[in-house]
C-alpha positions, 0 to 999 in steps of 0.5 A: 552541510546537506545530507546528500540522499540518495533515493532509487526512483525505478518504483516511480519509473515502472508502471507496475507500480508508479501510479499504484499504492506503492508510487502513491505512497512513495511520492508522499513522503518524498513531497512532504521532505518539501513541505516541511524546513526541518526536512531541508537539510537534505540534497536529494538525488535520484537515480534512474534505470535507463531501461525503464520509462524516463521520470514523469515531470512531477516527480523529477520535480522532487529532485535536485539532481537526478542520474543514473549512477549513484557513484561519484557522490563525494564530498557531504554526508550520504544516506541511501532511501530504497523506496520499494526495495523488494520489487526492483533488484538491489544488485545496481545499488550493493556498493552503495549498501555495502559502504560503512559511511552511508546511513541506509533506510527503505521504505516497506510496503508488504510481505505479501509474494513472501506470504503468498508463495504459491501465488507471487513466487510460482517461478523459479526466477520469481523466488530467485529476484524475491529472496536476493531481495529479501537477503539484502533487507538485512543490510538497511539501518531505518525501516519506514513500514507503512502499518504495524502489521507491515513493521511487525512482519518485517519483525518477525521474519528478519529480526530487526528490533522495533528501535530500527523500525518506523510506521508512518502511515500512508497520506491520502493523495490530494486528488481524492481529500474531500472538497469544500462544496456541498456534495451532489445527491447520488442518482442511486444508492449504492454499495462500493466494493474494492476490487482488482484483478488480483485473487487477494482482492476477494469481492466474491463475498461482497457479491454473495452478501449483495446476493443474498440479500432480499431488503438490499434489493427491495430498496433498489440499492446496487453494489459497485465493484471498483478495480477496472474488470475485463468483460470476461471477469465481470461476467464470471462474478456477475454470475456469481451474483446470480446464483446467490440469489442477486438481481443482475439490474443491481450489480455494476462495474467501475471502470479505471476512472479519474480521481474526481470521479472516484472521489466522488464514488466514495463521497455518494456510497452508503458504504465502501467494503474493503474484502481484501484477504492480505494487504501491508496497508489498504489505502483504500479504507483511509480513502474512504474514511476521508470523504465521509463514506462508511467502510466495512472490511475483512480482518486482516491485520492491516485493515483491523487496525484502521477500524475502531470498531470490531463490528466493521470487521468480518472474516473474508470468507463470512459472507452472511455476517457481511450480509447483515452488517451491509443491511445495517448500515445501509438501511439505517441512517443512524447505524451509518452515521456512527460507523462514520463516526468511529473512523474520522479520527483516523481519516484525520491523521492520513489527509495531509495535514495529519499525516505530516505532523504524524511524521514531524513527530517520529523525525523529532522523537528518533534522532538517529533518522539521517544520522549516518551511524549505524544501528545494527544488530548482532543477533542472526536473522530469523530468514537468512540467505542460506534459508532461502537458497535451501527453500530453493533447492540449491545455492543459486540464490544470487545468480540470475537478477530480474529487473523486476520480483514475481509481485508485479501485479500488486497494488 
């Protein structure tokens, strides 16, 4: 008899996040539950909001039935998927969590608003929605972290053993795995930085770095900062860029662009920089990495543990450092080849056909994955709900429930 799961799709129904990192990777490994037969034993069924946009046809696709209710289910073994369970209320689905018979996992992408207070959860309202999600985070049997710093994290803050934590990566889409023909020359040499509207995101120190550099210059090589800036941002890092010595003709802006062009941006760069100060995975690395493209990144955990080499790392804030590497790799071919060199293992097992014996393999060795049985712990919490209603000032934790948490703008 199938395993009906029950998955809630509102993460692939809100455009903050369906067409970002975390719909990226949730439509991942929901597709790879339809590329594998030992993943067959499932019926899933996804429930909806009305209130957002209805599903986009590809992801209803993945679904055999798809409502907007998840009670009424009877009849077969159940198990609950909490895709992103800490940006969308769980209060819709908490007679669900709260039935001993259902097998509860969700996916986990960061901590970052938790991390970041003063920048996610600035509100009120922001940190009521982030810690009525947080408090319910205890009550899931499986964690499928997207990085180990992501598990470790989940670890430290709520307790949960290793035994009930998974990490599995984060696949590269299809739309930007390397193709088969023979890449076209660049008509110049450039640099990619990955940006975003988010302050996290820190291309400033690209900018420094690209400024200060008078042999970059010399050999006409331009820094591309990826991440759609409006004319207003643009403006303020391009003078940023001069007063640290750039050359304005150098410096370029790449707007929202399809995945061939971007895929392509990352096969023609010298190199990708990945200056991100706080990330739960940077898919933007293992992007990179896939299409042969060189990447320097700032060292936070996430990122550290994509790169092999301590020398492709730099502290966020170092932009001299950044300077010298950036010079390295891009005027030397052979220091370019062996930074490329050192992350093709790990590109290999995050394109599609890696990715997915990576997890054949975590479903063979934990026979608990799907099982319907439990495997909480007794031990308290290190964050428990009364914590954060104190941090809150009071014990008003579950009395207002946005549809959305303060980390809305995250990637």
């Amino acid at each position: 008899m199938p395993i009906r799961l029950i998955v809630d799709v509102r993460c692939l129904q809100d455009p903050n996040y369906a067409l970002r990192g975390i719909g990226q990777h949730v439509r991942s490994l929901l597709q790879y539950r339809t590329m594998d037969a030992a993943t067959a034993r499932f019926h899933l069924i996804g429930v909806r909001d009305r209130d957002l946009p209805p599903l986009a046809a590809e992801d209803s696709e993945l679904f055999e039935d798809i409502r907007t209710t998840a009670y009424d289910i009877g009849g077969s073994p159940t198990a609950f998927l909490s895709p992103s369970p800490m940006t969308h209320s769980p209060l819709p689905f908490a007679r669900l969590m709260m039935q001993k018979d259902v097998y509860r996992a969700a996916i986990i992408h960061d901590f970052i608003p938790y991390d970041m207070r003063q920048t996610y959860l600035a509100s009120e309202e922001r940190r009521i929605a982030y810690f009525t999600c947080l408090g319910w985070l205890r009550n899931f049997d499986l964690f499928l972290a997207n990085s180990k710093y992501t598990s470790a994290r989940l670890g430290a803050l709520l307790d949960i053993h290793e035994h009930r934590r998974m990490v599995t990566g984060v696949a590269v889409r299809d739309s930007l795995a390397p193709t088969q023909s023979s890449p076209s020359a660049p008509a110049a040499p450039v640099i990619l930085v990955v940006g975003g509207g988010d302050p996290r995101k820190n291309p400033e120190v690209a900018l420094v770095a690209h400024g200060r550099s008078s042999r970059l210059a010399a050999a006409g090589i331009s820094l591309l900062v990826s991440g759609g800036y409006p004319e207003s941002m643009q403006r303020d890092l391009r003078q940023l860029h001069v007063r640290a010595g750039g050359n304005s003709e150098l410096l370029q802006f790449l707007p929202k662009v399809p995945d061939e062009e971007l895929r392509s941006c990352y096969a023609d760069a010298l190199c990708t920089v990945a200056p991100s100060r706080i990330e739960g995975f940077s898919i933007p690395i293992v992007e990179a990495s896939a299409n042969g493209c060189p990447v320097l990144a700032a060292n936070c955990a996430a990122q550290a543990e994509l790169l092999a080499a301590p020398e492709d790392l730099f502290d966020p804030d170092d932009a001299e450092t950044l300077r010298e590497r950036l010079e390295q790799i891009a005027l030397n071919p052979s220091a370019r080849e062996t930074a490329r060199a050192a992350s093709r293992h790990m590109a290999a097992l995050h394109l599609k056909g890696g990715w997915k014996a990576v997890l054949a393999g975590h479903a063979r060795a934990d026979p608990r994955a799907g099982s319907g049985r439990s495997t909480r712990q007794a031990s308290a919490p290190r964050f428990s709900v009364a914590d954060a209603a104190r941090s809150l000032g009071g014990g008003r934790l579950f009395l207002r429930h946005p549809r959305t948490t303060g980390g809305a703008s995250r990637s």
